[in-house]
GUVOBA-435545 format. One record per residue (C-alpha): residue number from 0; residue in three letters; chain; x, y, z. Coordinates in pm, whole numbers. Layout:
<atom lotor="NUM" kese="ALA" zalum="A" xx="X" yy="Y" zz="Z"/>
...
//
This chain:
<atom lotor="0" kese="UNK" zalum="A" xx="1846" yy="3114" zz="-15783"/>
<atom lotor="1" kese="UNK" zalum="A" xx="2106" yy="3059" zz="-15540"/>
<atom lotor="2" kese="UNK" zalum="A" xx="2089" yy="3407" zz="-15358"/>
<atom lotor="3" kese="UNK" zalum="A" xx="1728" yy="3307" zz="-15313"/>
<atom lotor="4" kese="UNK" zalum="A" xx="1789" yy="2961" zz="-15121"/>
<atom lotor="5" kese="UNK" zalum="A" xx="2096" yy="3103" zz="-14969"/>
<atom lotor="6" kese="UNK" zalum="A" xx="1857" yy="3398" zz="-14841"/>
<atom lotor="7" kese="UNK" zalum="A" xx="1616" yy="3127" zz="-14732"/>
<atom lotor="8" kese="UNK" zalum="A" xx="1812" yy="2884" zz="-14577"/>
<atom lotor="9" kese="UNK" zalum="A" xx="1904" yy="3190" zz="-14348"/>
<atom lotor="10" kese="UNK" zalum="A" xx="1604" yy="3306" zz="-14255"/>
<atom lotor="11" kese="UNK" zalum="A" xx="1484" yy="2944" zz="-14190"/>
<atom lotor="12" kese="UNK" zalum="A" xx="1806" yy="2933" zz="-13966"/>
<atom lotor="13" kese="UNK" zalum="A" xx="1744" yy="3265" zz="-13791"/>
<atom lotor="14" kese="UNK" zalum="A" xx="1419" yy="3159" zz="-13697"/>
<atom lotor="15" kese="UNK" zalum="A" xx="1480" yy="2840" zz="-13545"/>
<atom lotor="16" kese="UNK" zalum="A" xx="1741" yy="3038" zz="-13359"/>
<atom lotor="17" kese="UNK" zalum="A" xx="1488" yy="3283" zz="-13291"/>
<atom lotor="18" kese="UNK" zalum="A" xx="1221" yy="3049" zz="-13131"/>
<atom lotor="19" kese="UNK" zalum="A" xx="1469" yy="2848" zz="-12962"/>
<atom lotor="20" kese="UNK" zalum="A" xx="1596" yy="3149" zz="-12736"/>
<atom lotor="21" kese="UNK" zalum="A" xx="1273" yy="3244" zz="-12685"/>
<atom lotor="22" kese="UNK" zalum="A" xx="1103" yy="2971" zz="-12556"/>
<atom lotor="23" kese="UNK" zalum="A" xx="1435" yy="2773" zz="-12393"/>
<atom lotor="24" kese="UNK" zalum="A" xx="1364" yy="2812" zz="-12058"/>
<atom lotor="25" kese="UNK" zalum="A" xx="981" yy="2808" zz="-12061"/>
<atom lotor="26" kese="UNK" zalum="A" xx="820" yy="2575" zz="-11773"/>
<atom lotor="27" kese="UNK" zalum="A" xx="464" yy="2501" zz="-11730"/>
<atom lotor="28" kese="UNK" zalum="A" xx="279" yy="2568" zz="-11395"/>
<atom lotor="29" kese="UNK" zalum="A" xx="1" yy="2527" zz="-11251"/>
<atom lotor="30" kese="UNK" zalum="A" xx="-221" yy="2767" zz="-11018"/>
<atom lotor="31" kese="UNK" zalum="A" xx="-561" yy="2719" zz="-10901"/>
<atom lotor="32" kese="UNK" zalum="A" xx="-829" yy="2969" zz="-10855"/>
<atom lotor="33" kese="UNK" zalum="A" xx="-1193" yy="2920" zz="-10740"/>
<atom lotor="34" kese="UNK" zalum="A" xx="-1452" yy="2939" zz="-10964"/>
<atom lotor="35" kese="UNK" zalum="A" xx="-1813" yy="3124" zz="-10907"/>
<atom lotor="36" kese="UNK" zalum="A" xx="-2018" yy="2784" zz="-10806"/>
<atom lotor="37" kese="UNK" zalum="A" xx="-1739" yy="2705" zz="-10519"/>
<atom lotor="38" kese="UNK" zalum="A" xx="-1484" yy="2445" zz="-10715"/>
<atom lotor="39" kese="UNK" zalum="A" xx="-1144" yy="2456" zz="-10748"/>
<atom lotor="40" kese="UNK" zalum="A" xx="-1044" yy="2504" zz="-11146"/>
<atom lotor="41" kese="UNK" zalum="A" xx="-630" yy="2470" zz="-11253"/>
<atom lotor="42" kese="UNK" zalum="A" xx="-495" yy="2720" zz="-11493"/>
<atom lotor="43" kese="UNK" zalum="A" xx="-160" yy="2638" zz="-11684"/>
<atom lotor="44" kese="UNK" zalum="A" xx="103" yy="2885" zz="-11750"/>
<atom lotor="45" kese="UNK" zalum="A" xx="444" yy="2900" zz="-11896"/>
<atom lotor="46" kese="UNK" zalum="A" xx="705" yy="3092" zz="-11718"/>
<atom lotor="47" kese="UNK" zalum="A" xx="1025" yy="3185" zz="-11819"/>
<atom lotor="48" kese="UNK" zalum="A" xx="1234" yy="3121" zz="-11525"/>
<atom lotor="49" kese="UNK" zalum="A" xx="1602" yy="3058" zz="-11738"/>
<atom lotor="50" kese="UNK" zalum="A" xx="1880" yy="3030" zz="-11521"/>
<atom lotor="51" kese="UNK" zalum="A" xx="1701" yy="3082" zz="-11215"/>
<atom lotor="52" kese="UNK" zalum="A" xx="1752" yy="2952" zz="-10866"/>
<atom lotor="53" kese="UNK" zalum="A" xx="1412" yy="2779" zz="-10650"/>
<atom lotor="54" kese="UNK" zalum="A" xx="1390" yy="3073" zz="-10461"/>
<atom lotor="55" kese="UNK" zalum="A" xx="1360" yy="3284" zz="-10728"/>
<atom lotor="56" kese="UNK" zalum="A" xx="1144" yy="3054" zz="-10908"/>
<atom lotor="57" kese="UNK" zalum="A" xx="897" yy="3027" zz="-10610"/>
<atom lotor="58" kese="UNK" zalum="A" xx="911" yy="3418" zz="-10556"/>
<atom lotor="59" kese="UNK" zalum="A" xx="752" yy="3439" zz="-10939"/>
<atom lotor="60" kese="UNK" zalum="A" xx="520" yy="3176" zz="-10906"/>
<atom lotor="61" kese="UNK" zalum="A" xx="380" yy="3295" zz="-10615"/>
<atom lotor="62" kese="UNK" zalum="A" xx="373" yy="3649" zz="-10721"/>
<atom lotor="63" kese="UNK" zalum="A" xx="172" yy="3544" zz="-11060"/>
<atom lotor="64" kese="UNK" zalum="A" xx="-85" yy="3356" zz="-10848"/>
<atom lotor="65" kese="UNK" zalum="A" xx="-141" yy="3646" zz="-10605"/>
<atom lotor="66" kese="UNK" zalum="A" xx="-220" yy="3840" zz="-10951"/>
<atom lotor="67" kese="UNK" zalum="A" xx="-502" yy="3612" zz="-10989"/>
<atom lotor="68" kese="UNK" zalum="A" xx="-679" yy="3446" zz="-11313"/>
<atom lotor="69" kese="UNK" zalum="A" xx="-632" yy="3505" zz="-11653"/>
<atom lotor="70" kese="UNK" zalum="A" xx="-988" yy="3347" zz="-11732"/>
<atom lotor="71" kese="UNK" zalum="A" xx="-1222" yy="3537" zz="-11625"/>
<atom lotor="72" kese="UNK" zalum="A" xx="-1459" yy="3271" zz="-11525"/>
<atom lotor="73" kese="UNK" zalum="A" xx="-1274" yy="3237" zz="-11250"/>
<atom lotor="74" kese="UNK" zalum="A" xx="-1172" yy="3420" zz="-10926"/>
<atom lotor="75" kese="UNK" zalum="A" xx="-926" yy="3553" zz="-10746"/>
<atom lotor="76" kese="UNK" zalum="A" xx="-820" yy="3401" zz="-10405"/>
<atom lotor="77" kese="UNK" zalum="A" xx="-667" yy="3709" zz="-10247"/>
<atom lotor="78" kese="UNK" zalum="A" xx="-768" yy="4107" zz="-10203"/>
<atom lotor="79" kese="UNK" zalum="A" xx="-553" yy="4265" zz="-10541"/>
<atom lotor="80" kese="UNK" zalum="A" xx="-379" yy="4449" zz="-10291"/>
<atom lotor="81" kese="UNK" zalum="A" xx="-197" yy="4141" zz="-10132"/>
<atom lotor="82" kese="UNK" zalum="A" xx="129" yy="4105" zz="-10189"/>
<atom lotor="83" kese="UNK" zalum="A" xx="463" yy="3891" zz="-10091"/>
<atom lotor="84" kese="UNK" zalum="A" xx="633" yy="4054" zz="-9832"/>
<atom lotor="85" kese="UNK" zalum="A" xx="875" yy="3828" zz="-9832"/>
<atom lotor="86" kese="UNK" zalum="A" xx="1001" yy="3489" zz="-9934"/>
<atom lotor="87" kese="UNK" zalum="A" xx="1258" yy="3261" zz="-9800"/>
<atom lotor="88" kese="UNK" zalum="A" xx="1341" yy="2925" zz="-9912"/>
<atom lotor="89" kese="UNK" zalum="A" xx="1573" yy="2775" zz="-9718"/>
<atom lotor="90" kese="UNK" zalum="A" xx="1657" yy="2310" zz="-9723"/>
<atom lotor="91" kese="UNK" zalum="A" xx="1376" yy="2218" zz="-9823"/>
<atom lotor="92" kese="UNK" zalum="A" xx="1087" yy="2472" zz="-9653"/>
<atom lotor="93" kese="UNK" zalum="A" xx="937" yy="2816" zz="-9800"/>
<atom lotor="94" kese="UNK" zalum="A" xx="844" yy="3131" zz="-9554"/>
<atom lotor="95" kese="UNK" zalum="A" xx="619" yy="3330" zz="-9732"/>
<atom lotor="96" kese="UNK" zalum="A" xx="497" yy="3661" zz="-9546"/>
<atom lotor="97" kese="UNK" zalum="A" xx="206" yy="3807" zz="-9741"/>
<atom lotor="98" kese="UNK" zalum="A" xx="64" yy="4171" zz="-9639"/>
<atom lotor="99" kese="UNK" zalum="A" xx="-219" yy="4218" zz="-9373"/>
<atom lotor="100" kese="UNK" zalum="A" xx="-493" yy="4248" zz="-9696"/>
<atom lotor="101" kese="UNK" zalum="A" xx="-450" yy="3856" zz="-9741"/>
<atom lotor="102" kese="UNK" zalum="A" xx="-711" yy="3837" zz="-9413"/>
<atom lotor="103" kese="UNK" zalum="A" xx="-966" yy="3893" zz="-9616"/>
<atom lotor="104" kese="UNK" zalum="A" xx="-886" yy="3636" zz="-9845"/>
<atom lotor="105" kese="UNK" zalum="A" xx="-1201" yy="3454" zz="-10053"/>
<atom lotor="106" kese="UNK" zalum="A" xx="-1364" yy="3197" zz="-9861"/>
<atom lotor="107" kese="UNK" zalum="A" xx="-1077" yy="3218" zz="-9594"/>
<atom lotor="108" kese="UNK" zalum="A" xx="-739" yy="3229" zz="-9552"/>
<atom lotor="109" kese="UNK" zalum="A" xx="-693" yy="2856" zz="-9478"/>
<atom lotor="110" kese="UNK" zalum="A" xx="-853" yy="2777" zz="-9797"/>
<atom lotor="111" kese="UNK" zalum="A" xx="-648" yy="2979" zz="-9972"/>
<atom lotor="112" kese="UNK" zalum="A" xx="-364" yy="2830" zz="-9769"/>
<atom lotor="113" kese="UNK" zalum="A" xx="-419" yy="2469" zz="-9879"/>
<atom lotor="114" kese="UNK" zalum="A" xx="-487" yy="2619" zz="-10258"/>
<atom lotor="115" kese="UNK" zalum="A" xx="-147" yy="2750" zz="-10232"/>
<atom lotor="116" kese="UNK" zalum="A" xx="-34" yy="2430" zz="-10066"/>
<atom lotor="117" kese="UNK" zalum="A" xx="-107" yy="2194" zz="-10361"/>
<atom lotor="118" kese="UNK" zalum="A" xx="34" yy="2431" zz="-10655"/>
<atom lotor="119" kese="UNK" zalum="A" xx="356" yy="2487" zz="-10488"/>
<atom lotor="120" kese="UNK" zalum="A" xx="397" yy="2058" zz="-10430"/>
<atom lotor="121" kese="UNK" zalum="A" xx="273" yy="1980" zz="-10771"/>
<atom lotor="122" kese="UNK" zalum="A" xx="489" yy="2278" zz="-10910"/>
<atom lotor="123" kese="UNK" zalum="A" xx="805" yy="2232" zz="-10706"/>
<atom lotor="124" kese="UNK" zalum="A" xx="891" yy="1893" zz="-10578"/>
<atom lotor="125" kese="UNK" zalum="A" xx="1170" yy="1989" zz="-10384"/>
<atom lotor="126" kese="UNK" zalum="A" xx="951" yy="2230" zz="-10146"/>
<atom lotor="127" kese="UNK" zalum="A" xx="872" yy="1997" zz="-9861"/>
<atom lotor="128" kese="UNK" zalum="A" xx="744" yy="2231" zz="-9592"/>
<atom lotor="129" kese="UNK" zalum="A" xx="506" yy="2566" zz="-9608"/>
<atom lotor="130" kese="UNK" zalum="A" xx="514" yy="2814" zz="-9316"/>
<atom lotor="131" kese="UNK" zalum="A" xx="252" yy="3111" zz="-9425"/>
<atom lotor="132" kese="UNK" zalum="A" xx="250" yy="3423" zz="-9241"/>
<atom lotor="133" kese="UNK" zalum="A" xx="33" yy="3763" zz="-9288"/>
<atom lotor="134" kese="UNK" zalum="A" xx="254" yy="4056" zz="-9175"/>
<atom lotor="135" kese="UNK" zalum="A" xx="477" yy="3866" zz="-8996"/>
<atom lotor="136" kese="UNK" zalum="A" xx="223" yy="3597" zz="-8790"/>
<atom lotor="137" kese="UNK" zalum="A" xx="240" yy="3229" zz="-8860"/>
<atom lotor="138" kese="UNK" zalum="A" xx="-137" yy="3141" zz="-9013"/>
<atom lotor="139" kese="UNK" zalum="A" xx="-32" yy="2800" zz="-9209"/>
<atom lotor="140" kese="UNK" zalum="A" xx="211" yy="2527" zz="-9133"/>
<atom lotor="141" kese="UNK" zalum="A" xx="213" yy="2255" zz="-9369"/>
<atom lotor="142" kese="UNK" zalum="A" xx="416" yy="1965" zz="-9458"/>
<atom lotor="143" kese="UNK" zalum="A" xx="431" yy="1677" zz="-9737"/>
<atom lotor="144" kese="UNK" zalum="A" xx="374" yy="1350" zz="-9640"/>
<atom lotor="145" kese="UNK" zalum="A" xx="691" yy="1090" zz="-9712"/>
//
């Protein structure tokens, strides 16, 4: 009887363990992706982003948005060719340089822009300033209002 509770008791244990790494680290985001009648809808993810700086964290995020929807109800904003270039984030402001496909981004890429815009405000407070380029030219500057 003992071995069994002993045996028990450890696996309990082991699994708490278990789920605790796993999930330590986990952050909900949001994205949001147009849907077929026009609207903007909001997905919510978790990401794993343990131990990782803002630039880092804002390199994933946008990366997972560029990949588009997981519902599909809903649509992608960008070509599924587009991707970061690169991604600087630097007191307070975030250069992202996406490649030339994001032109022919769904309705337009100033749309998309301001999509892109609210996530990354809602999702990282500390990003105060947006400067958007497509292969190296300045489409977007945006800033958050004090």
């Amino acid at each position: 009887m003992n071995k069994i509770v002993t045996v028990v008791c450890l696996v309990t244990l082991s699994s708490i363990a278990g789920f605790d790494y796993y999930y330590r680290g986990q952050i909900r985001k949001t994205f949001e992706f147009k849907t077929e009648e026009g609207t903007v809808a909001v997905e919510e993810r978790l990401m794993n982003l343990r131990g990782e700086d803002e630039e880092i964290a804002l390199q994933r995020y946008v990366e997972e948005w560029l990949y588009g929807p997981l519902s599909p109800e809903l649509l992608s904003v960008f070509p599924s060719e587009t991707v970061v270039l690169t991604l600087i984030y630097r007191d307070g402001t975030m250069y992202l340089n996406v490649s030339e496909s994001a032109v022919f981004a769904q309705p337009d890429i100033f749309t998309v822009g301001q999509i892109l815009e609210r996530g990354v405000y809602r999702n990282f407070p500390t990003v105060k300033n947006i400067h958007l380029f497509v292969e190296g030219h300045e489409v977007m500057f945006s800033q958050t209002h004090p």
